[in-house]
N, C-alpha and C positions, 0 to 999 in steps of 0.2 A: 412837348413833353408832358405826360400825362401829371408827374409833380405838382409842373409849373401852371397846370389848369383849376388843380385841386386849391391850391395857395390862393391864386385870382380868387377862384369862389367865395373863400372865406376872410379873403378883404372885404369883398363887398356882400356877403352877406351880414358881418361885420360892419360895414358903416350903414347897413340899410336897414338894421336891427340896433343901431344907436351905440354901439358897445365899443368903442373909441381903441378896448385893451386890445379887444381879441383882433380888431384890424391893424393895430401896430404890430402884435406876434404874427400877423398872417405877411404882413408887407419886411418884416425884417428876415424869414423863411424865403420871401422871392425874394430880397437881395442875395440873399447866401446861395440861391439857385441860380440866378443869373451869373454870377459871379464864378460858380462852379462851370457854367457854359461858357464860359468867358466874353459872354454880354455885360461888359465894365461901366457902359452907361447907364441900360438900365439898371442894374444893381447899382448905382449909387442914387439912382432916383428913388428908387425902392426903399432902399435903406434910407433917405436924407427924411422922404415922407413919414417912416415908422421911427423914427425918432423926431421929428415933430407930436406926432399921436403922443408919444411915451411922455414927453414931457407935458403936455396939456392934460393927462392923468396925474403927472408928480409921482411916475412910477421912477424912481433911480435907481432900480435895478435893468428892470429892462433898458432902459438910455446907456447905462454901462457895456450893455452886450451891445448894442447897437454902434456905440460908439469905435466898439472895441473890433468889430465887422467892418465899419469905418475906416479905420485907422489901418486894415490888411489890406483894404480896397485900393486908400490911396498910395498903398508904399504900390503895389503890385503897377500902380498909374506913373508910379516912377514921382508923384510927390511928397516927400518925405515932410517935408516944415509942417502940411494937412496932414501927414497918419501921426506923427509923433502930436501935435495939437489932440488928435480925437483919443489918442491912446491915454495919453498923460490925465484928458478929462475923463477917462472911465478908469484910471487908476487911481485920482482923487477919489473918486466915487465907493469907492470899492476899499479906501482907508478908513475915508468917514465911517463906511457900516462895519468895519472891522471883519472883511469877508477875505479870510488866507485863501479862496479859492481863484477869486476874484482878484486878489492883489498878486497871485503867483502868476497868474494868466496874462494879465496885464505889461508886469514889467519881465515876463517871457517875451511878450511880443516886442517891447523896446526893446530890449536887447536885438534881436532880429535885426530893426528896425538901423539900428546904431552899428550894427555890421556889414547892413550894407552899404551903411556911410560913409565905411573905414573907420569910425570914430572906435576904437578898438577896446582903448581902457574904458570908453565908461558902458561898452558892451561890455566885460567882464564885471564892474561892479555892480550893473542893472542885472546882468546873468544869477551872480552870485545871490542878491537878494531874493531873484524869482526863487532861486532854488532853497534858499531858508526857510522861505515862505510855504513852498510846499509841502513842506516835513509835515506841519500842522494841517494838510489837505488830506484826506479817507483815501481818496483815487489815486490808484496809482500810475493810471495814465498821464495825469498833472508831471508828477516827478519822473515819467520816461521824457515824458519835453523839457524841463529844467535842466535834467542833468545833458538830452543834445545838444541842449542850445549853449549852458556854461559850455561844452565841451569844446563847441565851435570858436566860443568868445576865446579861452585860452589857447586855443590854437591859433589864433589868429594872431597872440606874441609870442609864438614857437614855444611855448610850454607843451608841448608834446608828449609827457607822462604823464602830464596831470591831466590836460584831452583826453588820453586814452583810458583813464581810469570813469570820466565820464561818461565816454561811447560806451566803454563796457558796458557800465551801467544800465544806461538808455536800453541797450538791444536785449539784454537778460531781461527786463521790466517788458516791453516789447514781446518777447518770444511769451512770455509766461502766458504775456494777454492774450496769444493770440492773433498779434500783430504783425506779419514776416516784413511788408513793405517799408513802415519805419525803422524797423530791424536792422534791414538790407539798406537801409539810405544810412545806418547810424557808421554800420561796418566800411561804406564808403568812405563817407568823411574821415573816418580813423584812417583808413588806407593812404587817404591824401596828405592829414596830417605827419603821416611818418616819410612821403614821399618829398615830403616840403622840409624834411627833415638829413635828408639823404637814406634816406632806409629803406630801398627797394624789395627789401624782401619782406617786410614788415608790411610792406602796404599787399605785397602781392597775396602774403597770407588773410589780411582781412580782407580783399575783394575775395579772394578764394572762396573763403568763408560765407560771403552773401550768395554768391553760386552756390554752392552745398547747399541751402537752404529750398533749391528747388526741388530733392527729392523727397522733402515733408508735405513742402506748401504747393511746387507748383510754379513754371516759370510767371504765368497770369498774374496771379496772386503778389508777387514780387513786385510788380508793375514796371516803371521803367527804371529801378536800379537794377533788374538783370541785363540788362541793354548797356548802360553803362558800367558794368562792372566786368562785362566782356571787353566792354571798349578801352577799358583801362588796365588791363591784362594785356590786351594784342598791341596797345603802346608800348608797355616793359617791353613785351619780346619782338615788336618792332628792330630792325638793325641802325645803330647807330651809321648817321652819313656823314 
């Protein structure tokens, strides 16, 4: 991948030019690359090395990101105790400098983290904070993840109108961006939550809804919630055996 050649380069033109920052930014870009390949190794080698650098500068921001790459790397490795450790240490990081963008991102990603635990309530109170926290963020991409992510958290104890007041949310912020795929994953989730609710026809209207969306965007574009959001239509009209 022509990316991941350009990254190498500037690691190591980066350590052979002495410059310690630019090869920690260069080695924490391949772990996100790796990682996007679903090379889990090296991306944690990648990342572990670029946060050594970060910290032998005394950069705490960069170590925050790092960390916080960290912390997606090892839930996705299925070890939770290591991503909630590296998360929790760039969510300290990110209080101390008093960065809302940095502390929404953070405890968005506990939250996550804590759902896929089951641990359910203190997903919704990690949720709730991300999402305070992002009021005071410019971006409004921040607040399209805050409000999926509480939305997920509360659905997760069958609060179902308050979810969906979330999803909304998410996928309006989403569409304005320009965004159809997180859009179309948020209308998912909605659909499930109402499906977990007994309300078949509720869910069948938001998956409807992410399908409509291909003749803006484009089934491509949509990526693999148009796929699942067939697939959970042809379940409803599946016959009961």
């Amino acid at each position: 991948m022509r990316r991941i050649a350009i990254q190498q380069g500037a690691a190591e033109s980066g350590r052979l030019a002495g410059r310690p920052l630019m090869e920690a930014l260069a080695w924490n870009q391949l772990g996100t690359s790796f990682g996007e390949g679903g090379d889990l190794a090296r991306a944690e080698e990648a990342l572990l090395r670029s946060l050594k650098l970060f910290q032998e500068v005394d950069d705490e921001s960069g170590e925050s990101v790092v960390r916080g790459n960290l912390g997606f790397l090892y839930d996705l490795l299925g070890d939770h105790d290591q991503a909630i450790e590296q998360v929790e240490a760039a969510l300290a990081i990110g209080r101390r400098q008093q960065d809302a963008n940095a502390i929404a991102h953070q405890l968005n990603n506990l939250a996550i983290i804590y759902l896929a635990l089951g641990r359910y309530d203190e997903a919704v109170v990690t949720a709730t904070e991300a999402f305070e926290q992002s009021r005071d963020v410019p971006e409004d991409r921040v607040r399209a993840y805050t409000h999926d992510t509480l939305g997920q958290a509360v659905a997760s104890r069958g609060e179902v109108d308050r979810a969906a007041v979330h999803f909304e949310a998410s996928v309006a912020i989403n569409l304005t961006l320009g965004q159809p795929a997180p859009a179309a994953r948020g209308l998912i989730r909605l659909g499930k939550a109402y499906l977990s609710a007994g309300n078949e026809a509720a869910a069948r209207t938001a998956w409807e809804r992410s399908l409509a969306m291909v003749d803006e965007y484009g089934a491509t574009r949509l990526g693999e919630a148009y796929s699942e959001a067939l697939e959970l239509i042809a379940e409803l009209d599946r016959p009961a055996r």
